[in-house]
VEXMARMI-208623 format. One record per residue (C-alpha): residue number from 1; x, z, y. Coordinates in Angstrom, 1 decimal. Layout:
- num_px_pz_py
- NUM_X_Z_Y
...
This chain:
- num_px_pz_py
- 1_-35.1_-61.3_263.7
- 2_-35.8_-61.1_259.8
- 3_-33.1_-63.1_258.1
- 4_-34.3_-63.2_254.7
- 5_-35.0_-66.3_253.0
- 6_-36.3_-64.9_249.7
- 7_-38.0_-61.6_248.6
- 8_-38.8_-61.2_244.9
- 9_-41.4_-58.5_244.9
- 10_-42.0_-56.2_241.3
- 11_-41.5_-58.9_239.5
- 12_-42.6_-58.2_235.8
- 13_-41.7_-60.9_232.6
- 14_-42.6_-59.4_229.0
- 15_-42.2_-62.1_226.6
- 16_-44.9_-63.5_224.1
- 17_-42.5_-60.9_221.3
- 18_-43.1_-57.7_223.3
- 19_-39.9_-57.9_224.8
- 20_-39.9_-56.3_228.6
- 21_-37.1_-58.7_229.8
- 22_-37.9_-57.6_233.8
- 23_-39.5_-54.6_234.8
- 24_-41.0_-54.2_237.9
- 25_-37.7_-56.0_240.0
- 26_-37.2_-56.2_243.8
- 27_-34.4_-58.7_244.9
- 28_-34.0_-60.0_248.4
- 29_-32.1_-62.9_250.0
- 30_-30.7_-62.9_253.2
- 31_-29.8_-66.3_254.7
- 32_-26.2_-67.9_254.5
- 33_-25.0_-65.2_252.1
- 34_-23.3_-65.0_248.8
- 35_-24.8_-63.0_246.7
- 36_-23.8_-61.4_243.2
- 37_-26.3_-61.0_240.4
- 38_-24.5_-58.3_237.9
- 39_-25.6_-56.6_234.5
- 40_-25.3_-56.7_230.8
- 41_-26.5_-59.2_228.9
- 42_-30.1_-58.9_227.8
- 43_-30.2_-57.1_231.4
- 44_-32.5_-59.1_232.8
- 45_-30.4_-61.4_235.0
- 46_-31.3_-64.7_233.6
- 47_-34.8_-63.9_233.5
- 48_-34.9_-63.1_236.7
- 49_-33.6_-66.4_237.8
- 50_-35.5_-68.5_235.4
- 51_-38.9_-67.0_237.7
- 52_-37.4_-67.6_240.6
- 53_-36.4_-71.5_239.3
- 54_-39.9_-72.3_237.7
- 55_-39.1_-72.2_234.1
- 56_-40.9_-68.5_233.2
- 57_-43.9_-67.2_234.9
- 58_-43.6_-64.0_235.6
- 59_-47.0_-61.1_234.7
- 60_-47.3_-59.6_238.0
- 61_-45.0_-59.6_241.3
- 62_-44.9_-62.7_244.3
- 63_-41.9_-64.8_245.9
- 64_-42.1_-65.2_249.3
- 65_-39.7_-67.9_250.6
- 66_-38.3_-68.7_253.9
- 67_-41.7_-66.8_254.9
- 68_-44.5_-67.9_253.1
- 69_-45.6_-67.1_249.6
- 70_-44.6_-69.3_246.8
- 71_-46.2_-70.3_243.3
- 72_-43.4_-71.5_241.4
- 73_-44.8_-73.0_238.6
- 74_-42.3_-75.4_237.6
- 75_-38.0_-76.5_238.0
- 76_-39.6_-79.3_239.6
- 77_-41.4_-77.7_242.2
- 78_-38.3_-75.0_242.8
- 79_-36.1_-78.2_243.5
- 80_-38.4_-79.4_245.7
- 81_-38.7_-76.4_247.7
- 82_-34.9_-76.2_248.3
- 83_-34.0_-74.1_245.0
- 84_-31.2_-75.5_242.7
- 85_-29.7_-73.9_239.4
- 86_-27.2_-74.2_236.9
- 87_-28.0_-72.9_233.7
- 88_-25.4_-71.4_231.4
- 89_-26.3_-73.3_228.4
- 90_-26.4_-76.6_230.0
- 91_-29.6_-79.0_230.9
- 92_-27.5_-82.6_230.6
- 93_-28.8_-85.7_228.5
- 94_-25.7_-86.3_226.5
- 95_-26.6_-90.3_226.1
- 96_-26.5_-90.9_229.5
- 97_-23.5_-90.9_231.5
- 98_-22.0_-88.5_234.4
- 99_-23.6_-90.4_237.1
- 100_-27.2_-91.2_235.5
- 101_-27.2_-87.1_234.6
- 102_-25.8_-86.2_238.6
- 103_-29.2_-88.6_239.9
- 104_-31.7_-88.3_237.3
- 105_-34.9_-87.4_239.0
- 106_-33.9_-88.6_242.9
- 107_-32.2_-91.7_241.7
- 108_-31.4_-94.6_244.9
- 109_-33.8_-97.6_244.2
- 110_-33.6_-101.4_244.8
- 111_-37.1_-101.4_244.6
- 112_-40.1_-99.6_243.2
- 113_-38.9_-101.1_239.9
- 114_-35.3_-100.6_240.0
- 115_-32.8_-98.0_239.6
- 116_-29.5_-98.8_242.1
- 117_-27.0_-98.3_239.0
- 118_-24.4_-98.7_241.5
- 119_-24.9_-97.2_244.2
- 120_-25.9_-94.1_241.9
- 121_-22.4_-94.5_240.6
- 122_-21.4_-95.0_244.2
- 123_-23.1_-91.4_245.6
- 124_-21.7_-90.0_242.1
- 125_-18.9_-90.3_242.8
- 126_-18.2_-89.7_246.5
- 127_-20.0_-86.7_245.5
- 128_-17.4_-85.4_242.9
- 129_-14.4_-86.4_245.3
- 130_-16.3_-84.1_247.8
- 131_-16.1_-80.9_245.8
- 132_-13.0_-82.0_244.3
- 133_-14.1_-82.2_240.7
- 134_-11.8_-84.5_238.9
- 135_-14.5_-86.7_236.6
- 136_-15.4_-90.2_235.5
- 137_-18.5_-90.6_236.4
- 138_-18.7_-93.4_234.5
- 139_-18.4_-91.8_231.4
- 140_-20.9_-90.8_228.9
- 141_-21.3_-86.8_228.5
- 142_-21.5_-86.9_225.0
- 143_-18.1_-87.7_225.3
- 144_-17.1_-85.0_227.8
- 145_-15.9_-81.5_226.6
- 146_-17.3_-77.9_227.6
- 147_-15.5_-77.9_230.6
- 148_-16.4_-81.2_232.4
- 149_-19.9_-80.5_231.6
- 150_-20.2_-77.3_233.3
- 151_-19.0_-79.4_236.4
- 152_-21.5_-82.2_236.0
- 153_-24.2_-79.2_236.5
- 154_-22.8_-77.9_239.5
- 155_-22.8_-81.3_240.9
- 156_-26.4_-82.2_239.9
- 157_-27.2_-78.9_241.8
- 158_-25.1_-80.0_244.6
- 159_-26.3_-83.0_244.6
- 160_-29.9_-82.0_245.8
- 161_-28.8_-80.2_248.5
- 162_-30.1_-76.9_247.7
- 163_-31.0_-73.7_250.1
- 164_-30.3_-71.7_247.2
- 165_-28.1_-72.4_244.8
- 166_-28.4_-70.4_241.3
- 167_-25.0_-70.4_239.7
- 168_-24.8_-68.8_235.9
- 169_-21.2_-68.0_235.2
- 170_-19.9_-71.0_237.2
- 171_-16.4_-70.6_236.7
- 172_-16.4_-69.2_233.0
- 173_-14.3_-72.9_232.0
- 174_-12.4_-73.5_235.2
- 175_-8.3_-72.5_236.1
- 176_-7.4_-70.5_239.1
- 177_-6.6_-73.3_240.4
- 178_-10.2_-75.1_240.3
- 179_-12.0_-71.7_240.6
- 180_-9.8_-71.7_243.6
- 181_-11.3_-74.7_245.0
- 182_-14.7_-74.0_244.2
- 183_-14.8_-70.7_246.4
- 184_-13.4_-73.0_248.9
- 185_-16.1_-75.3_248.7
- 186_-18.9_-72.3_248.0
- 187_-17.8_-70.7_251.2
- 188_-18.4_-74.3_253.2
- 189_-21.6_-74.1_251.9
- 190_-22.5_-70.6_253.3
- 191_-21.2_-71.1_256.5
- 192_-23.7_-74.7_256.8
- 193_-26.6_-72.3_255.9
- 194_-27.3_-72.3_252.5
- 195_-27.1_-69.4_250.2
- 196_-25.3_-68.6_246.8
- 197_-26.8_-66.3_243.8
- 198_-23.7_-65.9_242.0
- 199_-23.9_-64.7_238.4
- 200_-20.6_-63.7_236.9
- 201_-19.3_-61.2_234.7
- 202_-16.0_-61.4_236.5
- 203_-15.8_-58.6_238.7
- 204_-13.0_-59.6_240.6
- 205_-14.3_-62.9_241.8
- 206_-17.3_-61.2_242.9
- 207_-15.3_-59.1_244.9
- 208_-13.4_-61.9_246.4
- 209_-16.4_-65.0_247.1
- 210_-19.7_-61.9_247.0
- 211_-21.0_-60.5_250.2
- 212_-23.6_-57.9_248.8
- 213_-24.2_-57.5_245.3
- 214_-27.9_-56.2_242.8
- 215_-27.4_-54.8_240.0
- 216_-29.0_-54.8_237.0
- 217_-29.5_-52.8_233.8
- 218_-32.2_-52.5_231.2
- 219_-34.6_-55.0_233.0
- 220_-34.5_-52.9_235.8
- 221_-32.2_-53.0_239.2
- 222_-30.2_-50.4_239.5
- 223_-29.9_-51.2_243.6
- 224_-28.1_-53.6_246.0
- 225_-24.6_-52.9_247.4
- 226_-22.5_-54.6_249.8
- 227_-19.5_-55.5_247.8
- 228_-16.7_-54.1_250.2
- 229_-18.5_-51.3_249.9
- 230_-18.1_-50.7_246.1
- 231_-15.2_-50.8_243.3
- 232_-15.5_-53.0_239.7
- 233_-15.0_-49.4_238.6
- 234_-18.4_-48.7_240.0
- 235_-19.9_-51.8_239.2
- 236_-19.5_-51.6_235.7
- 237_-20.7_-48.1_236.0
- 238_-23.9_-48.9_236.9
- 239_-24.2_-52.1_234.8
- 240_-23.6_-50.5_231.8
- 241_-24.2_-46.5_232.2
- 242_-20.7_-45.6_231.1
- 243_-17.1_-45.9_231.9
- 244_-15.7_-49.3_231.0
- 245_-12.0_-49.9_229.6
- 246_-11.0_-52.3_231.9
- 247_-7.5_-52.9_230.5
- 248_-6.3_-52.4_227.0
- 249_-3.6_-49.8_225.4
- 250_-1.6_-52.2_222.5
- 251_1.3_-51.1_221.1
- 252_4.4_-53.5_220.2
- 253_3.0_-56.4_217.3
- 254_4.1_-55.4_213.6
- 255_4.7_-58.9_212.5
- 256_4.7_-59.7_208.7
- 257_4.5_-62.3_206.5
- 258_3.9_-65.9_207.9
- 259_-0.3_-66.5_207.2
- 260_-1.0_-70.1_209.4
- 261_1.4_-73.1_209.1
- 262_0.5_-75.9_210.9
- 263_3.1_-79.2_211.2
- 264_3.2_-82.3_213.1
- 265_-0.7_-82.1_213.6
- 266_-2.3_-85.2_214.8
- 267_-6.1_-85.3_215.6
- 268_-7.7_-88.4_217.0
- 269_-11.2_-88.4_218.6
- 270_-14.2_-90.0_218.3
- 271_-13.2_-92.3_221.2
- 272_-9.6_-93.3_219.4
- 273_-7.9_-91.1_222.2
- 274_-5.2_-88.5_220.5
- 275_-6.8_-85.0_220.9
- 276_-4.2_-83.2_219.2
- 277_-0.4_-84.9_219.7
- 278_1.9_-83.6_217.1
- 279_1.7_-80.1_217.3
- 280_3.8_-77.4_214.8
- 281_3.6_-73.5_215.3
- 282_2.8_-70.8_213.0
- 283_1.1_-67.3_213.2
- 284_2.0_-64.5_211.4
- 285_-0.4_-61.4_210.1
- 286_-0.2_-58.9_213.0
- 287_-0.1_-61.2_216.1
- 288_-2.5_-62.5_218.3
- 289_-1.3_-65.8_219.4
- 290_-3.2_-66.9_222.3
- 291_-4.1_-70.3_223.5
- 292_-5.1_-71.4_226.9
- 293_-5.8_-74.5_228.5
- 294_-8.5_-76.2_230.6
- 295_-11.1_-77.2_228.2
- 296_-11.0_-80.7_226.6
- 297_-7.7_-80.9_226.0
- 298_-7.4_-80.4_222.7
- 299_-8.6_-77.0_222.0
- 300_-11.8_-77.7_220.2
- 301_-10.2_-80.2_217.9
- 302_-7.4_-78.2_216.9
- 303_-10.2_-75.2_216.5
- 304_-12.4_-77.7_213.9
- 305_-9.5_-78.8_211.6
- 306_-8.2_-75.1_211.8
- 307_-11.7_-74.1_210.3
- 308_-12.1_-76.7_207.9
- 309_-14.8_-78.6_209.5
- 310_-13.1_-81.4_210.1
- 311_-10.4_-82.7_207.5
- 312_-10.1_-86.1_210.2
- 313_-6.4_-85.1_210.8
- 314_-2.6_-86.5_210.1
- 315_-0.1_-83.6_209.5
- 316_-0.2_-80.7_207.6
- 317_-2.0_-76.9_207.8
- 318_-1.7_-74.8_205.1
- 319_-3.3_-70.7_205.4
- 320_-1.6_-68.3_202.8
- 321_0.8_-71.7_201.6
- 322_-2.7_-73.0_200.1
- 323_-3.7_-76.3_201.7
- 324_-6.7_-76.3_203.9
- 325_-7.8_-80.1_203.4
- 326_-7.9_-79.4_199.6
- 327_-10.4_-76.7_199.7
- 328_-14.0_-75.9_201.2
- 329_-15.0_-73.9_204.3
- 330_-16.6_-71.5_201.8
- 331_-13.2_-71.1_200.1
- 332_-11.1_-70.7_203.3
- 333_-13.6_-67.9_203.6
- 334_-12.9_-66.5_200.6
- 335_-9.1_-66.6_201.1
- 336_-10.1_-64.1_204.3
- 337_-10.8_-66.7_206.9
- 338_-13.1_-65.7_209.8
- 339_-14.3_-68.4_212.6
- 340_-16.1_-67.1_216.0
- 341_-17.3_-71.3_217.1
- 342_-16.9_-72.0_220.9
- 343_-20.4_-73.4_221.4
- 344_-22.6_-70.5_219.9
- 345_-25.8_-72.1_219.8
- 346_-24.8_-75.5_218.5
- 347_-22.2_-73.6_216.3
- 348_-22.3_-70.1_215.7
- 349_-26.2_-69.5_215.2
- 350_-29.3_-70.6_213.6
- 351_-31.9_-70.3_216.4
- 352_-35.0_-70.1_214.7
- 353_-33.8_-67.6_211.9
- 354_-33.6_-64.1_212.2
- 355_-30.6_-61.3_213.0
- 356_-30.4_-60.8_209.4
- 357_-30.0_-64.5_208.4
- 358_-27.8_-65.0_210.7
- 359_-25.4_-62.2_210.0
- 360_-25.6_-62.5_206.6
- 361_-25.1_-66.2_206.0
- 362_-21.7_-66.0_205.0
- 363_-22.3_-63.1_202.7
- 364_-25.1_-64.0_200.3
- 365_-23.4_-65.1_197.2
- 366_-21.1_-61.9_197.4
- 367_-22.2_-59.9_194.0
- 368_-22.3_-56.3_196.2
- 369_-25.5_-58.0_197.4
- 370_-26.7_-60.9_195.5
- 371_-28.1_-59.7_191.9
- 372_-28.8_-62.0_189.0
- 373_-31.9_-63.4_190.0
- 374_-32.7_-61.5_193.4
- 375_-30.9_-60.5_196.9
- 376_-30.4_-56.9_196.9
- 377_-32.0_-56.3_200.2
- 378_-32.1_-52.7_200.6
- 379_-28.3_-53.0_200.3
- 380_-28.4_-56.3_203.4
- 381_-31.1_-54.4_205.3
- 382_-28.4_-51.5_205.8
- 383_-26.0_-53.8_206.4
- 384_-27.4_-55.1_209.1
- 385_-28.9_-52.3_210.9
- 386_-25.2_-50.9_210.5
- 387_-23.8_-54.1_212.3
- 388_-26.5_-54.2_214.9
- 389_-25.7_-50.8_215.6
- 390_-22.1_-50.9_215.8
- 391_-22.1_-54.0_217.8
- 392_-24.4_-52.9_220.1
- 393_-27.3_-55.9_219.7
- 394_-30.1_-55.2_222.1
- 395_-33.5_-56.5_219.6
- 396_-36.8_-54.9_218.4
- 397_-35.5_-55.2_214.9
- 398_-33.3_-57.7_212.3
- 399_-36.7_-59.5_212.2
- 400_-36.1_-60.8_215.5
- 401_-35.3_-65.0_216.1
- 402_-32.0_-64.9_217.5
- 403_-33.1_-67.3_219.5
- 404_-35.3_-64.7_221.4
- 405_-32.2_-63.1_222.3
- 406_-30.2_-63.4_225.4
- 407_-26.6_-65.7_225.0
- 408_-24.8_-62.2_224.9
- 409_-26.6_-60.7_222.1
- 410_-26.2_-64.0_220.5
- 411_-22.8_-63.4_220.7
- 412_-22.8_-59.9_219.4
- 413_-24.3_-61.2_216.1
- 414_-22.1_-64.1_215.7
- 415_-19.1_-61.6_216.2
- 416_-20.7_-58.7_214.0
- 417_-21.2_-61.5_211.1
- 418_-17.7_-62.5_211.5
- 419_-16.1_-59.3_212.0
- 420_-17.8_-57.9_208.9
- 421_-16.0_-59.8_206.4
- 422_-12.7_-57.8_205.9
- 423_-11.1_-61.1_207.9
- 424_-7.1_-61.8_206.9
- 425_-7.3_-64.7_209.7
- 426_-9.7_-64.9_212.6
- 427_-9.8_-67.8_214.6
- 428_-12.0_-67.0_218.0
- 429_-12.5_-69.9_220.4
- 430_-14.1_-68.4_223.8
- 431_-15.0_-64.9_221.7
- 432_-16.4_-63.6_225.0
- 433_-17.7_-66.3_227.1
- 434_-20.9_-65.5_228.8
- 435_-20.5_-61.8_227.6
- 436_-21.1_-58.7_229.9
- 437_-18.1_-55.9_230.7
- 438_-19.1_-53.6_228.2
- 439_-19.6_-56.0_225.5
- 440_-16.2_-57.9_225.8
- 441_-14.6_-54.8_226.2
- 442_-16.0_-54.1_223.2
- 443_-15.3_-57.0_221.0
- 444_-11.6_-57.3_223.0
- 445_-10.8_-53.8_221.3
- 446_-12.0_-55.1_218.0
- 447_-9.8_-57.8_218.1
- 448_-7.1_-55.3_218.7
- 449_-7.6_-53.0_215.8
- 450_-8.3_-56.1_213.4
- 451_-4.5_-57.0_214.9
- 452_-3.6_-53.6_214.2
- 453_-4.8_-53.3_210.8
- 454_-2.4_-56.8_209.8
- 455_-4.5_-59.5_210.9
- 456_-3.5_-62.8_212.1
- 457_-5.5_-63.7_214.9
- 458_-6.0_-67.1_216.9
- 459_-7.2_-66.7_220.4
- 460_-8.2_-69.6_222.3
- 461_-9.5_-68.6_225.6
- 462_-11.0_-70.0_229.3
- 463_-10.6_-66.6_230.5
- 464_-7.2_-66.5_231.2
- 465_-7.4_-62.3_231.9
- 466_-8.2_-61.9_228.2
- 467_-5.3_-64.4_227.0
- 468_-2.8_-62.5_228.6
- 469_-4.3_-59.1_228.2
- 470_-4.6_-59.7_224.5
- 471_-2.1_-62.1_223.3
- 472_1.4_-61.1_221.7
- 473_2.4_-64.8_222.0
- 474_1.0_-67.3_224.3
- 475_1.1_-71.1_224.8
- 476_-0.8_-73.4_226.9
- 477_-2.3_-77.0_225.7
- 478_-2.3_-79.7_228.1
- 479_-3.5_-83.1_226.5
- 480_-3.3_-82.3_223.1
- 481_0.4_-80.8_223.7
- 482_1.9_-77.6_224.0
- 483_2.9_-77.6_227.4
- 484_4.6_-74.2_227.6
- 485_5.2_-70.9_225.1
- 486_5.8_-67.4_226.0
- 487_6.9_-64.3_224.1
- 488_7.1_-62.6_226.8
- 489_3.1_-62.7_228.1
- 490_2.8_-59.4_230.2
- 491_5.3_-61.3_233.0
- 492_3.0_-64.6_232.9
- 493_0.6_-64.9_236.1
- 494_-2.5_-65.7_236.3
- 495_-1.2_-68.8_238.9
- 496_1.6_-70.1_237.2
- 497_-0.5_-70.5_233.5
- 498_-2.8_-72.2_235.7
- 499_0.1_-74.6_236.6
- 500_0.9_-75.4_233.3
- 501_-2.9_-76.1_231.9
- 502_-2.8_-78.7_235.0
- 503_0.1_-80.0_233.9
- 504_1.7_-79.5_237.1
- 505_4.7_-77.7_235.3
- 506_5.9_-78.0_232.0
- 507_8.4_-76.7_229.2
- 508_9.9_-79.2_227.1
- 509_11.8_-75.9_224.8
- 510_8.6_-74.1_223.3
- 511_10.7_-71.1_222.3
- 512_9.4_-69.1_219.5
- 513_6.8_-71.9_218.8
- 514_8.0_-71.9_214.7
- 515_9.6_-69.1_213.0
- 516_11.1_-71.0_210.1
- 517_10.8_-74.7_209.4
């Protein structure tokens, strides 16, 4: 008996630009399993999905599900016919709250006229307890960080009672600990029938939750595997057509002179709740000081006033012993500042510019390329197609919209634009998040060598493999406080940092938090 409940057949998606985003792609579902969708970003993967879920139609190929042939013309219609997805960058209305967001579209009546506020909040909620997500439902998702969002779209997806689930780098904000319970919960869900496309650039987890795995690469799949069958080694292999550093050679941190101060920092949010509770540390040229925590508890705040783009704070921070609330973002640029945003598209990137724009925004008014009257733009052209190069952004040209590209590529040109500045201090919030093997291994290295070279670098990460590969020092924020510090990171787990970003443990020394008062 045939067990497949989806066949993709040569399934072709050029884009109105030219761009061949799927060529000629073959990908089958077999009932009740996991499967792992794997490649590089601008590979193909999300394209792929966005056929199969309604939102691009593709120039040539069918879908057959559960049998017969299917014209998916629309999210609607996919939902309908058992297909749910959550995107990467996510599809919530921020006015309305967690419960209104979880419904909207199937929400319980009183009558034809009325929407059944409570027992929406009722289903919500029993909903969330279910898959042991730890949310208000009450609460507005404007108000809810990164984190608690990505969460909000698993349960709208869950919610439906999907087949087949789409997930886009579901566990890309969550601890071991919830990533943990997740699997649990994905695993239910397979054995009740319904089946998983799990897209993650974590190789590990797809090793642990995956049964069989396609790979992709240049639009194209490079064939499917069952996962016991193949290594990460491999996987990356055929993802990215080369060997992949994996793990990172650093030697011992050179420290030297003190560059970041920051003292009895206080940062209150929009809702009068204290984001940031009295922190002090300082970071000198030649660390990386990593910070990790579940997101929302402080991290973004602390990242703003850091930055300069939010002077909303009590306490003091002072880069290079000059004060940062008493000078512009363009002059903490100037004093060698560099800021890689946690949200890329909201933050990091104007969409409907192109590469060069974008790379070069923080660079204009420097007199190597900005003349009297005119832009020198033989000089920025150069520039750029050096970057692109070097940083390995997958476009027709710097003409290109960034917002044609994929999130990874995105990335790439936040980071090149960033990176390009001769930086003295670099604060990256989630530098790799939604980023391919290849091209975090890639920026990881960078990060490295700008360490290396006598850099002070802050590194506040979800990806709790990259905090403790990278990170000299590393503490943990739980709730706007540090709730643990360690020097000595390559002896932290994986497990017990996980304890301390759910508070669970806690250390009330913070060794080696300040080197002098």
């Amino acid at each position: 008996m045939d067990n497949k409940v989806l066949q993709m057949s040569h399934i072709m998606k050029i884009y109105p630009n030219g761009v061949v985003a799927v060529e000629d792609v073959t990908f089958e579902l077999e009932k009740g399993e996991i499967h792992a969708l794997l490649g590089e970003n601008g590979a193909g993967k999300s394209t792929l999905m966005k056929v199969l879920f309604g939102i691009e139609t593709p120039e040539q190929g069918e879908i057959i599900l559960n049998g017969n042939k299917a014209d998916i013309k629309s999210p609607q219609e996919a939902i309908k016919m058992g297909i749910g997805m959550v995107h990467q960058h996510f599809m919530l209305v921020p006015s309305l709250t967690v419960a209104e967001n979880i419904v909207l579209g199937v929400e319980p009546t009183k009558s034809s006229l009325f929407i059944d506020e409570e027992k929406a909040l009722k289903l919500s909620k029993e909903i969330a307890e279910m898959y042991n997500f730890d949310i208000d439902v009450a609460e507005r998702v404007e108000e809810l960080p990164v984190g608690l969002k990505q969460k909000v779209e698993i349960l709208k997806a869950l919610y439906r009672g999907a087949d087949i689930l789409i997930l886009d780098e579901p566990t890309a904000v969550l601890t071991p600990q919830e990533t943990e319970e997740l699997f649990v919960q994905l695993k239910k869900l397979k054995e009740k029938g319904h089946t998983i496309i799990f897209i993650s650039h974590k190789l590990d987890e797809i090793k642990e939750i995956c049964d069989r795995a396609t790979i992709m690469r240049n639009g194209r799949s490079k064939g499917t595997y069952f996962v016991k069958d193949i290594s990460t080694a491999e996987m990356s292999r055929l993802m990215v057509g080369r060997d992949v550093v994996l793990t990172f050679d650093k030697k011992p941190a050179e420290l030297k002179e003190t560059v970041l101060k920051v003292r009895n920092l206080c940062v209150t949010g929009s809702t009068g709740i204290k984001r940031v509770d009295d922190l002090s540390f300082d970071v000198k040229a030649g660390e990386i000081f990593g910070i990790a925590g579940v997101e929302g508890n402080g991290q973004g705040h602390l990242a703003e006033v850091l930055t300069g783009l939010s002077n909303k704070y009590k306490g003091k921070i002072t880069i290079f012993d000059q004060d940062v609330k008493k000078h512009s973002i363009r002059e903490l640029r100037d004093l060698g500042m560099a800021h890689i945003p946690e949200d890329r598209m909201a933050f990091g990137c104007a969409k409907n510019m192109n590469i060069m724009d974008n790379m070069f925004t923080n660079q204009y008014h420097k007199p190597e390329y900005s003349g009297k009257v005119l832009l020198k733009n033989k000089k920025i052209e150069s520039k750029v197609n050096g970057l692109i190069k070097e940083y390995l952004v997958k476009c027709k040209s710097y003409k290109q919209s960034v917002g044609m590209l994929s999130g990874g590529n995105i990335q790439k040109v936040v980071v090149a634009r960033e990176f390009s500045t001769d930086p003295k201090i670099i604060i990256a919030n989630q530098p790799t998040r939604g980023i391919d093997v290849g091209a975090a291994s890639f920026i990881r290295q960078r990060i490295i060598e700008f360490r290396d070279a006598g850099c002070a670098i802050i590194l506040i990460s979800a990806d709790l493999n990259e905090v403790l590969e990278l990170s000299d020092r590393l503490a943990v924020i739980y709730k706007g406080k540090f709730s643990g510090v360690f020097n000595d990171v390559k002896n932290v787990t994986e497990v017990e940092l996980g304890k301390y970003m759910l508070g669970i443990k806690k250390d009330d020394r913070l060794e080696g938090i300040i080197y002098e008062q």
